[in-house]
Structure formats: C-alpha cells, structure tokens
ZADO-1210 file (C-alpha; in nm, 4 decimals, padded with zeros to 6 digits):
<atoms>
<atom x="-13.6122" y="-15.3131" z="-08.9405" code="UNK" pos="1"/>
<atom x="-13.5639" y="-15.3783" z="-09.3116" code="UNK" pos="2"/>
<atom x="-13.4907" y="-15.6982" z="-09.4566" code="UNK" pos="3"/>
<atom x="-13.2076" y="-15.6724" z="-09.7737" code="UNK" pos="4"/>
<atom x="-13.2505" y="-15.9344" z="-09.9877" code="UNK" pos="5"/>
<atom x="-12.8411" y="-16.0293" z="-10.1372" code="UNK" pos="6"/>
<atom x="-12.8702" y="-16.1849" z="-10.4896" code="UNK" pos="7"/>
<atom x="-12.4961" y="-16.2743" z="-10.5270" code="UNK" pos="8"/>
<atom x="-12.2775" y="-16.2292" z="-10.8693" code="UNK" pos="9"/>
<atom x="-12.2351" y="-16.5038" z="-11.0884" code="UNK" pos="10"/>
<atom x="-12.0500" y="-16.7322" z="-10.8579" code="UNK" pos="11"/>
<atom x="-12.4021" y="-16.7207" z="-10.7173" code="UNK" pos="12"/>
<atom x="-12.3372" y="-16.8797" z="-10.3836" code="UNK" pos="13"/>
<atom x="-12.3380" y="-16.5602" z="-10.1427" code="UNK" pos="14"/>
<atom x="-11.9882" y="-16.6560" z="-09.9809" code="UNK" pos="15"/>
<atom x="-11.8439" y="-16.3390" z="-10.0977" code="UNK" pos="16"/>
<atom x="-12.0830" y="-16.1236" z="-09.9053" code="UNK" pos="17"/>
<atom x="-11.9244" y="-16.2225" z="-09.5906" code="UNK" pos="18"/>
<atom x="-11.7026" y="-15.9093" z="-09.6739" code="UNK" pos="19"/>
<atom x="-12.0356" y="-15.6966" z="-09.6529" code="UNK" pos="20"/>
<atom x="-12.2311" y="-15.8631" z="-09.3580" code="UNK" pos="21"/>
<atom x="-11.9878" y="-15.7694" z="-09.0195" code="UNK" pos="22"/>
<atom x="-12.0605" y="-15.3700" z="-09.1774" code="UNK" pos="23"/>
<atom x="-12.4401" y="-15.3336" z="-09.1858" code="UNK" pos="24"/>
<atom x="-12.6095" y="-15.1413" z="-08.9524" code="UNK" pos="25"/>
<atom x="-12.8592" y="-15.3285" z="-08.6732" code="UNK" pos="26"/>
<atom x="-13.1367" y="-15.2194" z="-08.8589" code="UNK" pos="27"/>
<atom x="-13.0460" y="-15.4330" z="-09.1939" code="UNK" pos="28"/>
<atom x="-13.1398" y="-15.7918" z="-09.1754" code="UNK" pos="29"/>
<atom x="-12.9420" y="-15.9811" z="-09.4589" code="UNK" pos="30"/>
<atom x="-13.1123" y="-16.2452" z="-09.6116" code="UNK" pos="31"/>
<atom x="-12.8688" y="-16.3736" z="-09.8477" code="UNK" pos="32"/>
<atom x="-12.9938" y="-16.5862" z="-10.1679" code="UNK" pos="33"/>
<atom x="-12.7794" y="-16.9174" z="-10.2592" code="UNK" pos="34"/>
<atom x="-12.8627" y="-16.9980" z="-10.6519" code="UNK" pos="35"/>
<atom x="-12.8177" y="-17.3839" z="-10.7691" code="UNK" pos="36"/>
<atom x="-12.4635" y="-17.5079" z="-10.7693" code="UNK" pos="37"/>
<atom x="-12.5360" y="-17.7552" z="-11.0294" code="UNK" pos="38"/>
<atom x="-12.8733" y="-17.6519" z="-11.2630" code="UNK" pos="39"/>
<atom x="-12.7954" y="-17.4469" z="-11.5415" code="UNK" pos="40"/>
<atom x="-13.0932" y="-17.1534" z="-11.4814" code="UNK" pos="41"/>
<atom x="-13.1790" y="-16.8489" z="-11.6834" code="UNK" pos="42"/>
<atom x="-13.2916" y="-16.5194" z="-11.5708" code="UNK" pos="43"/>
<atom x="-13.6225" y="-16.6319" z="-11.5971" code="UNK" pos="44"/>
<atom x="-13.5573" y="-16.9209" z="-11.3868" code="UNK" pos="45"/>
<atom x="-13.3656" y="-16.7547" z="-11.1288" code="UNK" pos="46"/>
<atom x="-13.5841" y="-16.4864" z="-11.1102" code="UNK" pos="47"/>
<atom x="-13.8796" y="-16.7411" z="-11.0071" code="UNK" pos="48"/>
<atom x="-13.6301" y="-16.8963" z="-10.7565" code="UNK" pos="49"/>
<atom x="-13.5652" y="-16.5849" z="-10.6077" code="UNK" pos="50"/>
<atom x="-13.9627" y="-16.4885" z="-10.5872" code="UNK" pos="51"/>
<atom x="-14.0154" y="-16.7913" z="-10.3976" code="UNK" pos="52"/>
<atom x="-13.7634" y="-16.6978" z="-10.1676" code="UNK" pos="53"/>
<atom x="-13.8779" y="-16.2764" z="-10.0301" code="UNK" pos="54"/>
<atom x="-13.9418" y="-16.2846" z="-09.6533" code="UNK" pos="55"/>
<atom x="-14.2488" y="-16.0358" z="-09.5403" code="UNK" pos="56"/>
<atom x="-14.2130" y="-15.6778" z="-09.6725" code="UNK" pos="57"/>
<atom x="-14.0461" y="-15.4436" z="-09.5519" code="UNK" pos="58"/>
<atom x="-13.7559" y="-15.5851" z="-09.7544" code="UNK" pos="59"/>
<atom x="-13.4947" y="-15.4115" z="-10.0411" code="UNK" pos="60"/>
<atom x="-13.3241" y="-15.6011" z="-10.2784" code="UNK" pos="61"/>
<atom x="-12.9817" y="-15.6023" z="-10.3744" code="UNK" pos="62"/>
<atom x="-12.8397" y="-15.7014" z="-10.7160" code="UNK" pos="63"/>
<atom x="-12.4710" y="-15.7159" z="-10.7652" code="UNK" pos="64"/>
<atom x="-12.2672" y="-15.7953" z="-11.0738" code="UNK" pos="65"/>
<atom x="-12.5028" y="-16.0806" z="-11.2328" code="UNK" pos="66"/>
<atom x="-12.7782" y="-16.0641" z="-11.0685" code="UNK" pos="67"/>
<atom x="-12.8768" y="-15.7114" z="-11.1409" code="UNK" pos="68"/>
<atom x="-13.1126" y="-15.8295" z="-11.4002" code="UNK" pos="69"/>
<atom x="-13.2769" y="-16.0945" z="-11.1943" code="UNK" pos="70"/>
<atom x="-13.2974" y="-15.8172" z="-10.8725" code="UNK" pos="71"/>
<atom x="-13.4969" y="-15.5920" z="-11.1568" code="UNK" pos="72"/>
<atom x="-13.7126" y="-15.8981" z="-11.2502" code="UNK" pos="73"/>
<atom x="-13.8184" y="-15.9747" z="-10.9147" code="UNK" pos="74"/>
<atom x="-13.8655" y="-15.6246" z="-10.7512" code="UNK" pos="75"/>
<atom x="-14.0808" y="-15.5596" z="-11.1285" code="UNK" pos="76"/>
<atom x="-14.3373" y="-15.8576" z="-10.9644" code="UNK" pos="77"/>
<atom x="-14.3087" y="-15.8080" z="-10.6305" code="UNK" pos="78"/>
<atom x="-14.3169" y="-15.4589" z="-10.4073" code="UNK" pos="79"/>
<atom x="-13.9318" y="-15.3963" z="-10.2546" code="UNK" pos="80"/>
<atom x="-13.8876" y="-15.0877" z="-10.0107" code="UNK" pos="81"/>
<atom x="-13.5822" y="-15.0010" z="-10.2645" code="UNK" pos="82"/>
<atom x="-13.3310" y="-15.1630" z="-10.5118" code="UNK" pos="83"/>
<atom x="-12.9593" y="-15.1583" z="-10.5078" code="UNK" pos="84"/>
<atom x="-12.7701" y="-15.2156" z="-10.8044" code="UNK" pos="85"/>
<atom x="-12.4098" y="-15.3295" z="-10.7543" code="UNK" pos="86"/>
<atom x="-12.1633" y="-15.2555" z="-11.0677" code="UNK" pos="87"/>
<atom x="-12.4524" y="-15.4056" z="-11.2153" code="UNK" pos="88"/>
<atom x="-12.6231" y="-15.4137" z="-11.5831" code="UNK" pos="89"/>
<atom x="-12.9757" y="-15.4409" z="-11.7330" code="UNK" pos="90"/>
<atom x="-12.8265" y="-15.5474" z="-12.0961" code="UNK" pos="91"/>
<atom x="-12.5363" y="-15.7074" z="-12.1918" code="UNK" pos="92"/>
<atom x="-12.2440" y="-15.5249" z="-12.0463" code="UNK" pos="93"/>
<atom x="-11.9891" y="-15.5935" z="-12.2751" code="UNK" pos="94"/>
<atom x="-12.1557" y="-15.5941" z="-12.6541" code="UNK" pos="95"/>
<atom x="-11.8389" y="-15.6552" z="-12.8259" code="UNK" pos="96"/>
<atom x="-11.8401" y="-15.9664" z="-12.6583" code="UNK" pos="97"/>
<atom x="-12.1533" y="-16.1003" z="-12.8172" code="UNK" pos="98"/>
<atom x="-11.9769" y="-16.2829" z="-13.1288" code="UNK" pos="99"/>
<atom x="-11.7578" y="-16.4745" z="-12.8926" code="UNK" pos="100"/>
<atom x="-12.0758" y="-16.6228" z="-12.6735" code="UNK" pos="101"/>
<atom x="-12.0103" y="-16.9318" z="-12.8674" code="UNK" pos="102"/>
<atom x="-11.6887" y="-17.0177" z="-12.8048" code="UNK" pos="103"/>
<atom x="-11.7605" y="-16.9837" z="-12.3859" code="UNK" pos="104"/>
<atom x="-11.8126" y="-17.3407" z="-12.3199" code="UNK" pos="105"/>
<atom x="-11.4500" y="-17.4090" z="-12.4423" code="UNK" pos="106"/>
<atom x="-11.2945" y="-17.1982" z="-12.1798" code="UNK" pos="107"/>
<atom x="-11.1509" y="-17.3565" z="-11.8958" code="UNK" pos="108"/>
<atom x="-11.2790" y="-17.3909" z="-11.5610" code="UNK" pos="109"/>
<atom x="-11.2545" y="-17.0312" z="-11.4135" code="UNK" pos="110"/>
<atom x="-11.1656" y="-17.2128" z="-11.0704" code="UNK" pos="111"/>
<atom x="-10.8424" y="-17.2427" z="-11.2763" code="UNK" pos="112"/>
<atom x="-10.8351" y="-16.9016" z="-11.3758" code="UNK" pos="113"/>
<atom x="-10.8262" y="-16.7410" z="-10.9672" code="UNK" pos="114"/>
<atom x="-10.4679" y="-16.5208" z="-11.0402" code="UNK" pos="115"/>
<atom x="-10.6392" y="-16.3496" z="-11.3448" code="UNK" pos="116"/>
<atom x="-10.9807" y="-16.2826" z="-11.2238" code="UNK" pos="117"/>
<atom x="-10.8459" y="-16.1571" z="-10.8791" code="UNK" pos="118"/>
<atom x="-10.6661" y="-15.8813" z="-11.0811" code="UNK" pos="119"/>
<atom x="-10.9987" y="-15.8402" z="-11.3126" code="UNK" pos="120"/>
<atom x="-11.2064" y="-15.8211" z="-11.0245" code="UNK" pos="121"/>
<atom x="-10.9732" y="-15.6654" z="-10.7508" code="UNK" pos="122"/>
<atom x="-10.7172" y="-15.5055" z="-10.8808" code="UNK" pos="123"/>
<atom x="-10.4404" y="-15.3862" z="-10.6477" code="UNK" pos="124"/>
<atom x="-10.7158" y="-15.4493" z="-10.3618" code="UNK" pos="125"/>
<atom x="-10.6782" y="-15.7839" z="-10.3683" code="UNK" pos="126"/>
<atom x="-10.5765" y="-15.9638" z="-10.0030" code="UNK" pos="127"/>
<atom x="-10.5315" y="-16.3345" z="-09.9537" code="UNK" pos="128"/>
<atom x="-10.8378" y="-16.3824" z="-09.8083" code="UNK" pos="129"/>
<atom x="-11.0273" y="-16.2507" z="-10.0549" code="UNK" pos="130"/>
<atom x="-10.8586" y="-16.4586" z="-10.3117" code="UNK" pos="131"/>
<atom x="-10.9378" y="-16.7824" z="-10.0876" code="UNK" pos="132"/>
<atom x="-11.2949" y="-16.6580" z="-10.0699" code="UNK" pos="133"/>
<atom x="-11.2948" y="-16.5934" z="-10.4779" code="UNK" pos="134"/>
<atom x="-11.1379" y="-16.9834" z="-10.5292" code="UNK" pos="135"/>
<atom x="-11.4005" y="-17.1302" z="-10.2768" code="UNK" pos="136"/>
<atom x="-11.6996" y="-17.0075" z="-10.4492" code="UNK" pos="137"/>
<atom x="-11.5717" y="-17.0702" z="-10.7248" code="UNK" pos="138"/>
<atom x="-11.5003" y="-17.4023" z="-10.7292" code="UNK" pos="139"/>
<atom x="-11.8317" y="-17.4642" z="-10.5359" code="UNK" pos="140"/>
<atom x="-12.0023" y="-17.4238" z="-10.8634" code="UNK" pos="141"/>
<atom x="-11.9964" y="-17.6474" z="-11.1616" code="UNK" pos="142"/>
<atom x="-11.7851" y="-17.4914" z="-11.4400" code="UNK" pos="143"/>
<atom x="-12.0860" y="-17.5439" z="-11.6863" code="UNK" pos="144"/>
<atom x="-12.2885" y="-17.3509" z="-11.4788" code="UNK" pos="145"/>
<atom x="-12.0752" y="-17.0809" z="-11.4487" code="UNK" pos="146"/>
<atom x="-12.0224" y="-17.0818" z="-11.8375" code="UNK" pos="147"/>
<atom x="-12.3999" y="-17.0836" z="-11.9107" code="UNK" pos="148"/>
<atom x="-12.4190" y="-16.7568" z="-11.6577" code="UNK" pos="149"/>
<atom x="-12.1683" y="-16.5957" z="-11.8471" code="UNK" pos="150"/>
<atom x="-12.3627" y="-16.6465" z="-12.1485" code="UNK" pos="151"/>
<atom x="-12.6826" y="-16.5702" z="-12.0358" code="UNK" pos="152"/>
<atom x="-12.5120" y="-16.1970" z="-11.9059" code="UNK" pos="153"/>
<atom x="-12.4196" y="-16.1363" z="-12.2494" code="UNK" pos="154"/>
<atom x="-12.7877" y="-16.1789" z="-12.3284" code="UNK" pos="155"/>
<atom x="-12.9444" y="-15.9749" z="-12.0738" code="UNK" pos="156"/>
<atom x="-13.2207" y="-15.7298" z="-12.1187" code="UNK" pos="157"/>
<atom x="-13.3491" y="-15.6216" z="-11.7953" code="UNK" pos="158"/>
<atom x="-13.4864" y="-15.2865" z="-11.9384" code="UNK" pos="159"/>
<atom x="-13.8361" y="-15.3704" z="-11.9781" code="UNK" pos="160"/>
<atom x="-13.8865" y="-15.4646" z="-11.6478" code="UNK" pos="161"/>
<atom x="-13.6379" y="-15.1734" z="-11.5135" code="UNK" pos="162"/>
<atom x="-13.8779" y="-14.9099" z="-11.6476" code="UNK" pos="163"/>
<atom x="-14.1997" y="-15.0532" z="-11.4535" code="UNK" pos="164"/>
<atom x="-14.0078" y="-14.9295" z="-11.1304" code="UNK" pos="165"/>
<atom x="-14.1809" y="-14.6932" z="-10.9130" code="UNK" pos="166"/>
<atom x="-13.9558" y="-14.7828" z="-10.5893" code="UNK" pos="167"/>
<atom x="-13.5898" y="-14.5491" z="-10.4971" code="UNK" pos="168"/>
<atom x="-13.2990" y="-14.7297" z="-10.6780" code="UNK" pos="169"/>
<atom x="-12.9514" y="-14.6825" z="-10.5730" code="UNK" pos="170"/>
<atom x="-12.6528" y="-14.7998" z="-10.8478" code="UNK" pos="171"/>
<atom x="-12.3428" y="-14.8376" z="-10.6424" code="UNK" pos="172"/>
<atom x="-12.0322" y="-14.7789" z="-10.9432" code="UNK" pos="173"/>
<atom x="-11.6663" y="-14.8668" z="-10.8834" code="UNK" pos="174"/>
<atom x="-11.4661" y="-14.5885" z="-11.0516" code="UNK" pos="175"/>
<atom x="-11.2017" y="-14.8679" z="-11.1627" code="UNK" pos="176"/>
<atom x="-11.4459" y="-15.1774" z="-11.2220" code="UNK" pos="177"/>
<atom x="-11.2797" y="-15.3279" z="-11.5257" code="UNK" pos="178"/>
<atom x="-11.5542" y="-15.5594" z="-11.5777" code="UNK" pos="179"/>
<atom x="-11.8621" y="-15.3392" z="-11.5818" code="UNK" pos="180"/>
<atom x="-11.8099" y="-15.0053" z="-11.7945" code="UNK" pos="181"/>
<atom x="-11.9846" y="-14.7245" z="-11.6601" code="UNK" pos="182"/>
<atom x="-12.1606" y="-14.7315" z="-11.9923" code="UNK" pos="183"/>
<atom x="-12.3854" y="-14.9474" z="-11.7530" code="UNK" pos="184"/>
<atom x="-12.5008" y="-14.6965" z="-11.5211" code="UNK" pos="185"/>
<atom x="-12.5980" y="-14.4354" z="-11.8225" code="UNK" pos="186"/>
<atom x="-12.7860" y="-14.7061" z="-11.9395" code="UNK" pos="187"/>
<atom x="-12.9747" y="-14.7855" z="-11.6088" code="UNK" pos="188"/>
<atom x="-13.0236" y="-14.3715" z="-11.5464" code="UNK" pos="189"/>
<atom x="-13.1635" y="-14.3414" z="-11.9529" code="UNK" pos="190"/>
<atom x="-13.4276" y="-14.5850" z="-11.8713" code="UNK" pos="191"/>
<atom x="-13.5129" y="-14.4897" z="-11.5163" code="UNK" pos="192"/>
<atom x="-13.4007" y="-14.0984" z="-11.4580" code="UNK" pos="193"/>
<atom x="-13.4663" y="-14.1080" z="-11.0945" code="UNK" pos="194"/>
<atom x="-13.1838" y="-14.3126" z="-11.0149" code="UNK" pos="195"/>
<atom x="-12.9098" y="-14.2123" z="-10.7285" code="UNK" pos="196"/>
<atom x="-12.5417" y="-14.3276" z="-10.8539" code="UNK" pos="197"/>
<atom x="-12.3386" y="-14.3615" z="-10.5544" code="UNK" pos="198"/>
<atom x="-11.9810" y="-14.3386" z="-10.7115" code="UNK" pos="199"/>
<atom x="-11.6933" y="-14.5596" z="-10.4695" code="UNK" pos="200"/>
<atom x="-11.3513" y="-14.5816" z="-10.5303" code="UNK" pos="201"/>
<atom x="-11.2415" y="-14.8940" z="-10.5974" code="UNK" pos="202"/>
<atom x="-11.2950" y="-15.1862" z="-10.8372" code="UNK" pos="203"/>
<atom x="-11.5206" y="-15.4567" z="-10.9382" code="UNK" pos="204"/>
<atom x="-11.5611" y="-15.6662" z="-10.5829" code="UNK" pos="205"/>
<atom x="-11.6946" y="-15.3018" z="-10.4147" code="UNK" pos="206"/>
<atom x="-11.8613" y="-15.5170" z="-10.1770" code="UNK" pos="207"/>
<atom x="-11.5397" y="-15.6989" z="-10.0877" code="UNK" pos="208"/>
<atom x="-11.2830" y="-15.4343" z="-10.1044" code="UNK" pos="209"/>
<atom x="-11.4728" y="-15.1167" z="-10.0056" code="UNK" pos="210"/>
<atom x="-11.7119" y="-15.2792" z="-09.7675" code="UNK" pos="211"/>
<atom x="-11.7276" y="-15.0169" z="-09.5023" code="UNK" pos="212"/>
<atom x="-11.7972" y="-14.7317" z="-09.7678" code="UNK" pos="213"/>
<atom x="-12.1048" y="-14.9460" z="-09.9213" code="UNK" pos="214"/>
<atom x="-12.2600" y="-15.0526" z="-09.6300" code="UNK" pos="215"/>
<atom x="-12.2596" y="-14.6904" z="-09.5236" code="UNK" pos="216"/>
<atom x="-12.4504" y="-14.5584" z="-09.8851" code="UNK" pos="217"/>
<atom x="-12.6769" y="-14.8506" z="-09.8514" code="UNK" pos="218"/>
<atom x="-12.7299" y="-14.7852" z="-09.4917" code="UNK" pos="219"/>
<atom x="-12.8245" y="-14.3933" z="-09.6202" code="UNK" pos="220"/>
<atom x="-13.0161" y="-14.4412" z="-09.9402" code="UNK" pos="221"/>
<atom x="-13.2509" y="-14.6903" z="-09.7235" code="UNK" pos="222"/>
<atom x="-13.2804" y="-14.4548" z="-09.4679" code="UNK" pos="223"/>
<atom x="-13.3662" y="-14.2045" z="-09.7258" code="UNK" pos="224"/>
<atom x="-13.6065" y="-14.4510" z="-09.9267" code="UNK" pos="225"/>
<atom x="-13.8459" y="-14.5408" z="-09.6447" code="UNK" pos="226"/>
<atom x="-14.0417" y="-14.2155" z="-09.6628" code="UNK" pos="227"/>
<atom x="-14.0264" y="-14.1837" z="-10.0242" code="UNK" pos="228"/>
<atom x="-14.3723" y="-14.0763" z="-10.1914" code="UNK" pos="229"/>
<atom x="-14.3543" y="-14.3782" z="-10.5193" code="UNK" pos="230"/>
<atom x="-14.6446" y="-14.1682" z="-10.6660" code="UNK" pos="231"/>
<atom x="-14.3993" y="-13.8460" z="-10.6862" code="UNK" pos="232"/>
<atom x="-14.0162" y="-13.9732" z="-10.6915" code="UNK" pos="233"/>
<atom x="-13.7667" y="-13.6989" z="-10.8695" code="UNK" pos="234"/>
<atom x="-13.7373" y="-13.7558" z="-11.2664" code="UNK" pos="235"/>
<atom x="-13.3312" y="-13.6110" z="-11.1696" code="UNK" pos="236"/>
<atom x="-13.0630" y="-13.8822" z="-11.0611" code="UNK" pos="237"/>
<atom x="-12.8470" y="-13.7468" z="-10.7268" code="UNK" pos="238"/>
<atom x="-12.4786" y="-13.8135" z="-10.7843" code="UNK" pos="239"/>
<atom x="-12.2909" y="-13.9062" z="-10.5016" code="UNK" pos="240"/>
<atom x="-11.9373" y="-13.9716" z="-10.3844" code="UNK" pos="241"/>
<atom x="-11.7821" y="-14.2041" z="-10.1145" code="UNK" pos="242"/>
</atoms>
C-alpha cells in the first residue's frame, strides 16, 4: 500500500480531485491536502504546511498545476517513494506574463470568471459537473488569495530544489493544456534528465477530464518506482503515450 499525497492547483481546496479518486487502484491511499481558504501563503509557507501534513512513508506525492513547486519543495526535505508532476512548472510558466504581475490584484474575482476559465482549463471537455465543481472551489476561496497564488506562480523557482531529487518522477502533460506550455516539461527534463513524461490527450484539468487514463500512468509509474535503485536511476527520460 502506498499513500499519494494530492497537493491541489491553485484553487487549493482538493474538491476537484473527486474526478481522480473513484479511478485509483486499491493499492493507492489518497491523502488529499486542503491549503488555507483565507491566508495568503507562499511557497515557502505552503510547503511547511504541507511537511506537517506526510502520513508514514511509503507515500508519493503529487503536484498538479500550482502546486508543482511546493510538491518539489517538500519531497526535496522529506523522502517520497516518487513524485508526480501534473501539467505542472518549477519556474514561472508563462514569462511574458511577468510585467503584468502588478496589475493582478485588479482583476476580478475569478469565481466571476467560471465560462472563460472552463474553456482555458477544459476546453471542449468541459461537462456541467465539472463546471459546478470549478465554481465551488472557486468561490470557496477568497479572491485575494487566489490573486496572491497567481502571483506567486509567476514567481516560482522550484529548480533548485528539483535538482536535489534522487526519487522516480513522473510529469503527466496534456497535449492541448493552454495554460501550461510544454516549454514546462523541457524545463523539468533539463534540470532532472531522468524524468518519465507521460503524454495524455486532453487539456489542462487532465485529472478531471482524462481521469481514467491518469490514474492508470500513475497506477504504472508507482508500480514501476517501488523497486527503483535511487543510487543508479537512468540519466534518459522514457516518453510515453496514453
């Protein structure tokens, strides 16, 4: 039995994974993490919240969207079985971005904004449940919250702790996420080679839309991971499609 520790995007409250759960095997124990509603936390900060919160090892960890950084952070200070990476990031995904960190905290409440991010985050994919599940986490969390998380994912630099790895990490792409470039996943396989890229069709919400197909290449890569000699892991990425 493995324990997969689910560090939600930057909603941050772990409703969405409900997509996800109903598909993992027996021998995956969720243990999903809820971040703060209302505090205004940096990586730092939620990557202490999250250490305070890993049950006994065996356990993986699993960062999707905005909290790829923070599952790199913790699994850096702590000793996961593996680490998934969900259309993730270890730097700021979106550099062109940057100049226009300022003017976030104007924006209205994304809880406003459900039509556009459905189609940003789900594309075609998009069923009304899904879009009920997007609007309730979303307006679970205070819009200032969400703002500063936006923020801090345009100032994200994960790599440091990235390259002090020696566990199996999986990166799980979309191959029509319009809100992570795959730019991301070159990055992540520059800094640690070893990498496996699982490559799903599909957008953004993977987890949501494709849940079936991800549970299935965790389920494998896990499988694959628990035998895995750290002292001797492949300097070559495997490349796979689902």
């Amino acid at each position: 039995m493995t324990t997969l520790v689910l560090l939600p995007g930057m909603d941050g409250t772990g409703i969405l994974f409900e997509f996800l759960l109903p598909h993992l095997p027996p021998g995956i124990v969720p243990k999903v993490v809820s971040y703060p509603a209302r505090e205004s936390l940096s990586y730092d900060e939620l990557t202490n919240f999250v250490l305070g919160q890993l049950p006994d090892p065996p356990f993986a960890i699993l960062g999707e969207s905005f909290s790829g950084p923070v599952a790199v952070a913790v699994a850096a200070r702590s000793a996961p079985l593996a680490v998934v990476l969900v259309c993730s990031f270890i730097g700021n995904p979106r550099p062109m971005l940057t100049p226009l960190k300022a003017l976030l905290g104007w924006l209205p409440s994304p809880a406003m904004l459900v039509g556009p991010l459905s189609l940003a985050l789900m594309g075609w994919n998009q069923t009304p449940n899904l879009r009920a599940a997007l609007s309730c986490s979303l307006e679970t969390v205070e819009p200032v919250v969400l703002r500063h998380r936006a923020a801090a994912a345009l100032s994200a630099n994960a790599r440091p702790s990235l390259a002090l790895l020696r566990c199996p990490i999986l990166y799980l792409q979309a191959t029509h996420d319009r809100v992570v470039p795959s730019s991301c996943a070159r990055e992540v396989l520059r800094v640690q080679p070893a990498t496996t890229v699982a490559k799903l069709e599909g957008p953004h919400f993977l987890l949501q839309t494709r849940p079936a197909a991800a549970a299935q290449a965790i389920e494998q890569f896990l499988r694959r991971s628990e035998n895995v000699d750290r002292d001797s892991l492949s300097t070559y990425s495997d490349v796979l499609f689902y």
